[in-house]
C-alpha positions as CSV (number, residue, x, y, z in Angstrom):
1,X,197.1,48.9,121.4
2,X,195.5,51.5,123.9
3,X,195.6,55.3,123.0
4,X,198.2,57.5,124.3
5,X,196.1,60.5,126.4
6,X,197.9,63.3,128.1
7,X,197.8,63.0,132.0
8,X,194.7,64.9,133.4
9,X,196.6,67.6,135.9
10,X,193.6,67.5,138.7
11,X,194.6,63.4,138.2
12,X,198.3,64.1,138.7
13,X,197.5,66.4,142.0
14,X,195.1,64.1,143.5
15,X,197.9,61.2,143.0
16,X,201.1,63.8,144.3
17,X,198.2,64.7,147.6
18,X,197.7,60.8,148.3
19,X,201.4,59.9,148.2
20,X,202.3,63.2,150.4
21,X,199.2,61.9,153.1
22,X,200.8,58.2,152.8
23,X,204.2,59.0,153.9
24,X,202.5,61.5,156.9
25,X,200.9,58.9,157.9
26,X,203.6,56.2,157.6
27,X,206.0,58.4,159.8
28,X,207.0,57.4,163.2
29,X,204.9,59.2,165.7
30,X,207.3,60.7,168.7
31,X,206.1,59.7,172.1
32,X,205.7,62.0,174.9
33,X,206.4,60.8,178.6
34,X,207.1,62.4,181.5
35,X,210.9,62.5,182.8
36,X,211.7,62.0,186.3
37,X,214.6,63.8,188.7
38,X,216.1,60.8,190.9
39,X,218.6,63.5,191.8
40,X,219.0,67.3,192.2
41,X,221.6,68.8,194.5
42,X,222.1,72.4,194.1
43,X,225.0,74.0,196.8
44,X,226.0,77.8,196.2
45,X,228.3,79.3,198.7
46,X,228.8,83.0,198.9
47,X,232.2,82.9,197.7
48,X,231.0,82.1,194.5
49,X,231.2,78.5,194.3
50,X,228.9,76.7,193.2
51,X,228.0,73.1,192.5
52,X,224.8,70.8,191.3
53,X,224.3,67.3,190.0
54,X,221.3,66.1,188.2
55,X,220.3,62.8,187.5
56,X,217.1,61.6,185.7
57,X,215.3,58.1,184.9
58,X,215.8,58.7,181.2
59,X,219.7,58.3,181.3
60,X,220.6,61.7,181.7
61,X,223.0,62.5,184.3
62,X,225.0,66.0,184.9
63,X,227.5,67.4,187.5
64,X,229.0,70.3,187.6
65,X,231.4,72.2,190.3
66,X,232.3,75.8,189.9
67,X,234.5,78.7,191.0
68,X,235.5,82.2,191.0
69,X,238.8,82.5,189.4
70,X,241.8,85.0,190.2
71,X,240.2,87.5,187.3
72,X,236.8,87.4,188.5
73,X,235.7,85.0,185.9
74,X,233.9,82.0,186.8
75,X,235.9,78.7,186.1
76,X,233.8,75.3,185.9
77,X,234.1,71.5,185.0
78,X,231.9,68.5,185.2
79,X,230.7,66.2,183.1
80,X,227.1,65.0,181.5
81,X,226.1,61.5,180.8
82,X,223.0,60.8,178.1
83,X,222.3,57.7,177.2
84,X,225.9,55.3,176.9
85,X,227.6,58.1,175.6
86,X,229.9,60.7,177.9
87,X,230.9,63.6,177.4
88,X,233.3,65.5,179.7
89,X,233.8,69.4,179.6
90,X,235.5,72.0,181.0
91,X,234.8,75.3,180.6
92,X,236.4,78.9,181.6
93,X,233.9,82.3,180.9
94,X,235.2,85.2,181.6
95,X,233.2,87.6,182.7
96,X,233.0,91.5,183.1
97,X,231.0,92.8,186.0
């Protein structure tokens, strides 16, 4: 039979330090790349409304068209596409000028 010793703590911390640089290591590293505009149209008229659509290589795709409601608030729906998901808004902000 082999001796029970107590676990040397400087052991037990240099173990705990190699796991916690093993699973760094492991992670998946995130990719950087550079995202391309196919499309930008911007229009603003000086009635206040407004419109611009944005579509890039990655998937992402927004358009939005906006206007000057009867309280002075702006009033605006579009829609944004990422991806295969979509996902469809409309908002109304009221705001005090």
């Amino acid at each position: 039979m082999l001796p029970l010793v107590s676990p040397n703590p400087s052991n037990m911390k240099t173990i705990v330090l190699a796991c916690l640089v093993a699973i760094a290591v492991a992670a998946p590293q995130l990719q950087e790349r550079e995202v391309v505009l196919l499309r930008d149209d911007r229009i603003t008229n000086e009635d206040g409304t407004f419109s611009y659509a944005l579509e890039a290589d990655n998937g992402i795709n927004t358009a939005v068209e906006g206007a000057v409601g009867s309280a002075g608030q702006i009033n605006q729906a579009g829609s944004y596409t990422y991806g295969c998901a979509i996902y469809f808004f409309q908002l109304s902000e009221i705001t005090n000028g």
